[in-house]
C-alpha positions as CSV (number, residue, x, y, z in Angstrom):
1,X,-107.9,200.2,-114.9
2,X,-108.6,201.8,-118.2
3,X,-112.1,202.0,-119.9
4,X,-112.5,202.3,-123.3
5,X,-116.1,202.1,-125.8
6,X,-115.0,201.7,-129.3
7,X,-117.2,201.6,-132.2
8,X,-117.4,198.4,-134.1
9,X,-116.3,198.4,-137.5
10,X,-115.4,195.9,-140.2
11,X,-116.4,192.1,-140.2
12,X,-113.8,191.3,-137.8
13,X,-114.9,193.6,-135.0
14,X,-118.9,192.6,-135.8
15,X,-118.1,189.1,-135.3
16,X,-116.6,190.0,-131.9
17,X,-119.4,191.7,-131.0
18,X,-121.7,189.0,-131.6
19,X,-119.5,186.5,-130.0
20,X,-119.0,188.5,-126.7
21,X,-121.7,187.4,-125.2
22,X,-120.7,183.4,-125.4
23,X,-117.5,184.6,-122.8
24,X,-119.7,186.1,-120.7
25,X,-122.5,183.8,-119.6
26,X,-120.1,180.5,-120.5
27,X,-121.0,178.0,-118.8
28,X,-124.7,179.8,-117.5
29,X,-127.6,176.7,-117.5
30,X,-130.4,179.3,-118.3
31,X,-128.9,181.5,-121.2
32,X,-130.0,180.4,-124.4
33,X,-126.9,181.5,-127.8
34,X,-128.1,182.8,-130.6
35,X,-127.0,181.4,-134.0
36,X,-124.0,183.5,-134.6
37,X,-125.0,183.6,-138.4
38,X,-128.7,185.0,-137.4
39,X,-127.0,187.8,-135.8
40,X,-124.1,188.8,-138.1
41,X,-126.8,188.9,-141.0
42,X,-129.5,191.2,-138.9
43,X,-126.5,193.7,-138.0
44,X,-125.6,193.7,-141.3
45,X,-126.6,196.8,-143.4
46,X,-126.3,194.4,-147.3
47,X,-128.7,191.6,-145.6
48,X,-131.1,193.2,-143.3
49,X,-133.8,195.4,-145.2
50,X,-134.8,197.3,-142.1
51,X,-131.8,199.5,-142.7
52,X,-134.2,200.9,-145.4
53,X,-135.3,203.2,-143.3
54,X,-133.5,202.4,-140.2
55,X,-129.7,203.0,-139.0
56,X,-127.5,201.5,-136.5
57,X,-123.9,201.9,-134.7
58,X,-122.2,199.3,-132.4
59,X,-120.5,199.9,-129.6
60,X,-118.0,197.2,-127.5
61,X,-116.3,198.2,-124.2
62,X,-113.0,196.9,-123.3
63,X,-111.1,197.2,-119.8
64,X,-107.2,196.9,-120.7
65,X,-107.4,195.3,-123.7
66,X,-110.4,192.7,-122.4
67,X,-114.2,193.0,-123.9
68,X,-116.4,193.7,-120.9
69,X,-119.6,194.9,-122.6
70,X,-121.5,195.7,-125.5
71,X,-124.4,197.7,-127.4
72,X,-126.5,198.6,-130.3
73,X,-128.1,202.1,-130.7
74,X,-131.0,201.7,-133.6
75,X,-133.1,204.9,-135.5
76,X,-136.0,203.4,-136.6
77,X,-137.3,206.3,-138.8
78,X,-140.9,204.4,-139.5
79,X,-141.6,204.2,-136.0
80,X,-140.6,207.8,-135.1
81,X,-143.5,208.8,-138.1
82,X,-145.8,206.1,-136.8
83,X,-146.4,206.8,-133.1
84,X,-144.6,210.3,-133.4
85,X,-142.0,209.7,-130.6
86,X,-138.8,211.2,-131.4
87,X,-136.8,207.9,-129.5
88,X,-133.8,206.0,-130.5
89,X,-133.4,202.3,-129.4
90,X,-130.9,200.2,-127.5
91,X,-130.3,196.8,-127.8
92,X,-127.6,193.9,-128.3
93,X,-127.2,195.0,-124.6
94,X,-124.5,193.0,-122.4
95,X,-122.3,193.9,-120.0
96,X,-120.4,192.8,-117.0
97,X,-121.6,193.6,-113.1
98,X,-120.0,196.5,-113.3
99,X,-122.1,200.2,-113.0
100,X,-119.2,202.0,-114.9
101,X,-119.3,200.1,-117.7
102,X,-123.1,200.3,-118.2
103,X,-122.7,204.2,-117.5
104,X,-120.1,204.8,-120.3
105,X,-122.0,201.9,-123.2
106,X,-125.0,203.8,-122.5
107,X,-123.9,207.2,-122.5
108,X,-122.3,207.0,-125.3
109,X,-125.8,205.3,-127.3
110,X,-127.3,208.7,-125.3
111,X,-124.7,210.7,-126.8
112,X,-125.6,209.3,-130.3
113,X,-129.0,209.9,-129.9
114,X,-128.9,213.4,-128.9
115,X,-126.6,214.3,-131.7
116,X,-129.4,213.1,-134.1
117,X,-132.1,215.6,-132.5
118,X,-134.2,212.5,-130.7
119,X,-135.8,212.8,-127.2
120,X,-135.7,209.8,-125.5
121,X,-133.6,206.1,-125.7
122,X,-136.0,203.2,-125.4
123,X,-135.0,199.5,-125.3
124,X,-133.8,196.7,-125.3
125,X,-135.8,196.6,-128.9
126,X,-134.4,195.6,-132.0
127,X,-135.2,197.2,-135.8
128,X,-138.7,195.4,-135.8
129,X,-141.4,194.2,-134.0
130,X,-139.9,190.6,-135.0
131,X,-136.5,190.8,-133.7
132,X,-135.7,190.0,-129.6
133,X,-136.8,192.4,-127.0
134,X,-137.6,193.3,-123.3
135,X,-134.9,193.2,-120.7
136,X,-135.5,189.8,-118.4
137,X,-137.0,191.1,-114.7
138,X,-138.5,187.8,-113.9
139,X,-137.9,184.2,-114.6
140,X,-133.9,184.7,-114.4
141,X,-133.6,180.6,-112.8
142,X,-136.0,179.7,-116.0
143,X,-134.1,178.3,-118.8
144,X,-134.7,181.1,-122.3
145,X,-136.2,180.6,-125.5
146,X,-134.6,180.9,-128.7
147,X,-136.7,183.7,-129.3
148,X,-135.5,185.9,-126.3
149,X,-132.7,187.7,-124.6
150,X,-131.6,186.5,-121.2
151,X,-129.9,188.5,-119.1
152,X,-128.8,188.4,-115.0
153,X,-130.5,190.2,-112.5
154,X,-128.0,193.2,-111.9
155,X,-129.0,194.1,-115.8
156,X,-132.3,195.5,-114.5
157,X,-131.3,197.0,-111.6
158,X,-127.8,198.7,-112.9
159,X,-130.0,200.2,-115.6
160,X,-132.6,201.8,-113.3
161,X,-130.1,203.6,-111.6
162,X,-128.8,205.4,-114.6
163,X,-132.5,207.0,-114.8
164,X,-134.5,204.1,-117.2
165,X,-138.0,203.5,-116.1
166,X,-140.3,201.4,-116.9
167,X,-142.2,201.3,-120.6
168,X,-143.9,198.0,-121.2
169,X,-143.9,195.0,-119.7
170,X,-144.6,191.1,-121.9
171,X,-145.2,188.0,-119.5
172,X,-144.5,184.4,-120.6
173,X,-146.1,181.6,-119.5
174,X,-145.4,177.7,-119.4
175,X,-147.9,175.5,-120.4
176,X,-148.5,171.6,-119.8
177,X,-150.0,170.1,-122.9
178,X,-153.2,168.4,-121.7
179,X,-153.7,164.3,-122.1
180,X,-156.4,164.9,-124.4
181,X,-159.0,167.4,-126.1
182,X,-162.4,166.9,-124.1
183,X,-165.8,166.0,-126.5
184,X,-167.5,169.3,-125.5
185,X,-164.5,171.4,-125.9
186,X,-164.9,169.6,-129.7
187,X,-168.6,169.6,-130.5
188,X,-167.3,174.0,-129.8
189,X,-165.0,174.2,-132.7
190,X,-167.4,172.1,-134.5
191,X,-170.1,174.8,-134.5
192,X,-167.8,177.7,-134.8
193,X,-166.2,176.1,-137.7
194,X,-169.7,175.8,-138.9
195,X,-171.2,179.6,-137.9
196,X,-168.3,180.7,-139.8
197,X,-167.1,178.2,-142.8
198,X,-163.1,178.4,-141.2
199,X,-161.1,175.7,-141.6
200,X,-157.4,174.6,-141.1
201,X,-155.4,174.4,-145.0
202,X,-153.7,171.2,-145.6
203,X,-149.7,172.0,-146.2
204,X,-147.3,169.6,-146.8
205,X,-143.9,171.5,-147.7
206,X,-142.4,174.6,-146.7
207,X,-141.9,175.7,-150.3
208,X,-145.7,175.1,-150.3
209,X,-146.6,177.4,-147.2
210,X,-144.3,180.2,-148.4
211,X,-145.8,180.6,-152.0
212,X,-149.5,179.7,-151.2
213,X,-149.3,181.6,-147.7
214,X,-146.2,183.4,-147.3
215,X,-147.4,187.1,-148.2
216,X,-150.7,186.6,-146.4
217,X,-149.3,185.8,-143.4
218,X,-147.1,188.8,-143.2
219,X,-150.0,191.2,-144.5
220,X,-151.6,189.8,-142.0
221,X,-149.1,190.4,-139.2
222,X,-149.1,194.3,-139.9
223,X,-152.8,194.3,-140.1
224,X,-153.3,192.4,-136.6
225,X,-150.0,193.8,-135.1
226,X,-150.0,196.9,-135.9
227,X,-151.7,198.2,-132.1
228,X,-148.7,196.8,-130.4
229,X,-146.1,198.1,-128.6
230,X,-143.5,199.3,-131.0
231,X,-144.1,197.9,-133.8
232,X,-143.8,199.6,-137.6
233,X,-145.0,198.0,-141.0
234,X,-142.9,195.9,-142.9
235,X,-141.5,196.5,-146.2
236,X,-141.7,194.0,-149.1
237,X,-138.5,193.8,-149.0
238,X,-138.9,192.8,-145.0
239,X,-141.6,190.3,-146.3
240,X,-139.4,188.4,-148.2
241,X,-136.5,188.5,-145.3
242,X,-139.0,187.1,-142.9
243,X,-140.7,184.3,-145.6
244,X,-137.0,182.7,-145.5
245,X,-136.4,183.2,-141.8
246,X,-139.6,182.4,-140.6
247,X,-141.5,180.3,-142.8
248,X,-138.1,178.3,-144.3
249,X,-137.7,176.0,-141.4
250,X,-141.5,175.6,-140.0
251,X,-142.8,172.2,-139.2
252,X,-146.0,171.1,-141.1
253,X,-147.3,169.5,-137.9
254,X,-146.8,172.6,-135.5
255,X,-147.4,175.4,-137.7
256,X,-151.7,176.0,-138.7
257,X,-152.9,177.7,-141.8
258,X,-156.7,179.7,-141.3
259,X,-158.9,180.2,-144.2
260,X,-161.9,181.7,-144.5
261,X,-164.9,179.6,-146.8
262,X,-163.4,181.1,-150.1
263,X,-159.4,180.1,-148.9
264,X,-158.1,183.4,-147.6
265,X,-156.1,183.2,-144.8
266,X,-157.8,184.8,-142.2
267,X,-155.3,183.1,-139.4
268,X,-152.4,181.7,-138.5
269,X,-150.3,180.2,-135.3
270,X,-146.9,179.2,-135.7
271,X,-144.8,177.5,-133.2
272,X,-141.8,175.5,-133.9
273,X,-139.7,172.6,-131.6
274,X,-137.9,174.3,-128.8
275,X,-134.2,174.6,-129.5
276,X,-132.7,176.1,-126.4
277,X,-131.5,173.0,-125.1
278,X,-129.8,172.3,-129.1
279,X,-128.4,175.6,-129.1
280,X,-126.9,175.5,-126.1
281,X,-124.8,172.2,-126.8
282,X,-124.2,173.7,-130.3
283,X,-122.6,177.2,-129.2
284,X,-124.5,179.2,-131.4
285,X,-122.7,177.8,-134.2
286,X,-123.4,175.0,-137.2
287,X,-120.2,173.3,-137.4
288,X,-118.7,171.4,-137.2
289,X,-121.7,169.2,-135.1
290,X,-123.8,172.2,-134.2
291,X,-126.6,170.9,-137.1
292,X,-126.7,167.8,-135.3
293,X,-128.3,169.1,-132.3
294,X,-130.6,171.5,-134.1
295,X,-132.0,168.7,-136.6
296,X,-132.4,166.4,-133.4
297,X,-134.2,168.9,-131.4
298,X,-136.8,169.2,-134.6
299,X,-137.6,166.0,-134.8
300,X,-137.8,165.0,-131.5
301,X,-139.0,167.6,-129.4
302,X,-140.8,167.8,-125.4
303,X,-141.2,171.1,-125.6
304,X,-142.9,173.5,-128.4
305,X,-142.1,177.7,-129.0
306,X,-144.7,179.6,-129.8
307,X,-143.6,182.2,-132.2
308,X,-147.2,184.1,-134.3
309,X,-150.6,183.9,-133.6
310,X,-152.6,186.2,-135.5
311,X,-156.3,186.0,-136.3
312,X,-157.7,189.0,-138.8
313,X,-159.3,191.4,-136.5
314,X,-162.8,190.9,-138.0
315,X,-163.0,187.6,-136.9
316,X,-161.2,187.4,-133.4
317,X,-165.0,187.9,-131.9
318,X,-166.1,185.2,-134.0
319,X,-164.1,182.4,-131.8
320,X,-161.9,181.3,-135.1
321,X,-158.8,181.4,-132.9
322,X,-160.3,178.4,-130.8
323,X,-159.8,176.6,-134.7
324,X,-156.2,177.0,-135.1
325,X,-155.3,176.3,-130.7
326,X,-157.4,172.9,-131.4
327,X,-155.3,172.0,-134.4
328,X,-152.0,172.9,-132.3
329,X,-153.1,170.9,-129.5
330,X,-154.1,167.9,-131.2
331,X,-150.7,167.8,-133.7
332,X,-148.8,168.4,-130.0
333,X,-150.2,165.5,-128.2
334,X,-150.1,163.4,-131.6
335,X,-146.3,164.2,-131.3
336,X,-145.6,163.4,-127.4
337,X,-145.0,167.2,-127.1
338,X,-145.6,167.6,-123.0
339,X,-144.8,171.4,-122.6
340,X,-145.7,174.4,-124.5
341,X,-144.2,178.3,-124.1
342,X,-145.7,181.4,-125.1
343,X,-142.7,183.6,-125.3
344,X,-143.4,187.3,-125.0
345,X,-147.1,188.5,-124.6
346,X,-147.7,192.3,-123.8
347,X,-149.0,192.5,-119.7
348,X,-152.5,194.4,-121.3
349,X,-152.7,191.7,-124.0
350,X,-155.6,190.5,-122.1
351,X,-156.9,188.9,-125.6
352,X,-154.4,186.7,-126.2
353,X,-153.2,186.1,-122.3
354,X,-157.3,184.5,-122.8
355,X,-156.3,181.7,-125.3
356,X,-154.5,180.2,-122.1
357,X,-157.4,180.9,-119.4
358,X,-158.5,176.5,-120.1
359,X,-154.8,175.3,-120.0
360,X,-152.7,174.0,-116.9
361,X,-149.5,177.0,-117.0
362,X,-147.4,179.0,-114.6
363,X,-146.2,182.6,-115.6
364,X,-142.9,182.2,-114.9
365,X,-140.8,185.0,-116.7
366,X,-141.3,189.2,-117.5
367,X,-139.4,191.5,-119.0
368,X,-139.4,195.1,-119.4
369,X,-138.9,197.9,-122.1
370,X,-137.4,200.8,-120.5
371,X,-136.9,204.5,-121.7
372,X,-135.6,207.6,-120.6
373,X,-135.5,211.0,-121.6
374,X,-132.2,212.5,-123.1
C-alpha cells in the first residue's frame, strides 16, 4: 500500500485537514471536536495575527487515496528570540496506529525544520501560549475539555520511539465543588480584602468586560505568564484576537474581575460552562442544530472549565488570589455547578497546583511536550 504526505493547500484541502480528525475518533466517548470554524480561522494566515511573526505548513498523509494522518510544523520567531532555542513546533498532530505513518508526517515537519537552520522540533504546541497543547499521557478513559487535545495511548508511545523525549509535563485535576463556603474560610478573605483594599468589579455585559477590562487582562497575562513554558508576548494585534475569542462569549457569573483600591485590575479568573458534552453532540459544527447544544450547555451547566487565572505578581504573596477563588465558588454553588476542571497546569506550578490544596479533587489526566534534536 502506497504512502503519500502532501502539503495542504487552498481552502478546500484546509478544511480537510481540519475535518480529519472527526473520521478518526468517530464514534470515541472521550474525544472532545473542536469547532471547525475555531480551527480554520487559527490556521489561517488573513485571520490569525500570530503569523506576524510566525509561519506554518500543513501536512495530510493519505494511504491509496484515504487520509490516514495529519500535521502542523509552526516557526514561532518570538519564541526563538525569547528563550533563545532555535526549535520549530509540531502540532495539529493525528494519525492512525500505524508507526510508518507517524515516521513519514514527522519526518517530513523534521525535514522542514532543518531546511530553515533550527535545532530541535518541540510539540504538540500551537503559535501561542493560548492555543491547545501537550500530547495526552494520562487520563485517556477521562472525557477532554474543550480546551485540550485528546489523543489515544499509541500517540505517546509511537512518538517516543522515533527519538522524542520528554520536555514538560501539565497535570489536570477534577474538582467537586463544595456544599458550601465555611465562616472562617470567610472572616479570611474578609481581612485580606481589608489588608489590601481588593475587591471583585461588578460586570454585567460582555461588551462591558472587554472595553473596561479587556486590554488589562491581556497585559496582564504577558506580565504574569511570561515564566512559563513556551510562552511569547502577544501583539496588539493578538490582544484584540483574543478580546473577541476569549472575552466575547464569557459568563458574568463564572468569570471574576480583581481591582486594586484605585480600580486597576490586578486579577482575574475566568472559567466558562463546560462544553464537551455540547460539542460532541454538535460535531464541531454550528448548523444546522449544533448552536443548540452550545447555548444549552451555557445556561445549564454541572460542570465548569477553568480557562485564566492570573494575579499580578506583586500581589500573589498578598493572598488576593483567595478573593477571586471565593467569588468563583460562591457564583458555582449559586448555579448548581457540582464539578470544576482545571485544564492544563505546568507539573512545577506548585503556586497555582496550591489554590486546590482545600478542595475535594483527583488528578486524573497529564500530558507531555516532547522535543528532539534534528
Amino acid at each position: 500500500m502506497s504512502l503519500e504526505i502532501r502539503r495542504v493547500e487552498g481552502r478546500r484541502a484546509l478544511k480537510a485537514f481540519v475535518r480529519f480528525p472527526h473520521s478518526l475518533y468517530k464514534g470515541d466517548p472521550f474525544w472532545v471536536p473542536p469547532l471547525d470554524l475555531d480551527d480554520l480561522a487559527t490556521l489561517d494566515p488573513a485571520k490569525n495575527p500570530a503569523f506576524e511573526y510566525c509561519e506554518a505548513e500543513l501536512w495530510m498523509a493519505y494511504r491509496d487515496g484515504k487520509a490516514v494522518g495529519r500535521v502542523a510544523g509552526i516557526v514561532n520567531r518570538r519564541y526563538i528570540e525569547k528563550w533563545g532555542k532555535r526549535r520549530a513546533r509540531f502540532g495539529w498532530l493525528d494519525f492512525i496506529e500505524d508507526r510508518e505513518v507517524l515516521a513519514a508526517l514527522m519526518g517530513t515537519v523534521e525535514a522542514w525544520a532543518r531546511g530553515k537552520g533550527l535545532e530541535e522540533l518541540n510539540g504538540p504546541m500551537g503559535f501561542t501560549d493560548l492555543d491547545k497543547e501537550g500530547m495526552l499521557v494520562e487520563g485517556f478513559g477521562e472525557l477532554g475539555t474543550y480546551a485540550t487535545y485528546y489523543n489515544k495511548p499509541y500517540y505517546p508511545e509511537l512518538l517516543a520511539e522515533l527519538g522524542y523525549v520528554k520536555d514538560a509535563d501539565w497535570v489536570e485535576y477534577r474538582i467537586t465543588i463544595p456544599s458550601g463556603t465555611p465562616e472562617k474560610v470567610k472572616r479570611v478573605r474578609e481581612l485580606i480584602a481589608k489588608r489590601t483594599g481588593a475587591g471583585i468589579a461588578a460586570w454585567k455585559g460582555k461588551k462591558e468586560l472587554a472595553a473596561r477590562y479587556g486590554d488589562e487582562v491581556f497585559e496582564l497575562i504577558d506580565e504574569a505568564y511570561s515564566g512559563l513554558y513556551g510562552t511569547v508576548p502577544l501583539s496588539e494585534a493578538q490582544v484584540r484576537f483574543y478580546i473577541k475569542t476569549y472575552l466575547g462569549f464569557v459568563d458574568p457569573r463564572f468569570t471574576k474581575i480583581l481591582v486594586d483600591a484605585a480600580g486597576k485590575l490586578i486579577g482575574f479568573g475566568i472559567t466558562m460552562p463546560s462544553l464537551s458534552r455540547a460539542a460532541q453532540k454538535a460535531g464541531g459544527r454550528l448548523l444546522p442544530l449544533g448552536w443548540y447544544h452550545y447555548l444549552r450547555a451555557l445556561r445549564h451547566p454541572e460542570t465548569i472549565d477553568m480557562y485564566l487565572v492570573a494575579v499580578k505578581p506583586d500581589y500573589r504573596a498578598r493572598g488576593v488570589i483567595a478573593l477571586v477563588m471565593g467569588a468563583l465558588n460562591e457564583s458555582v454553588i449559586e448555579a448548581g455547578v457540582r464539578f470544576a476542571e482545571t485544564n492544563p497546569e505546568l507539573e512545577t506550578n506548585v503556586e497555582v497546583q496550591g489554590m486546590w490544596k482545600d478542595y475535594e479533587k483527583r488528578q486524573h489526566k497529564r500530558r507531555r511536550a516532547f522535543v528532539k534534536k534534528l
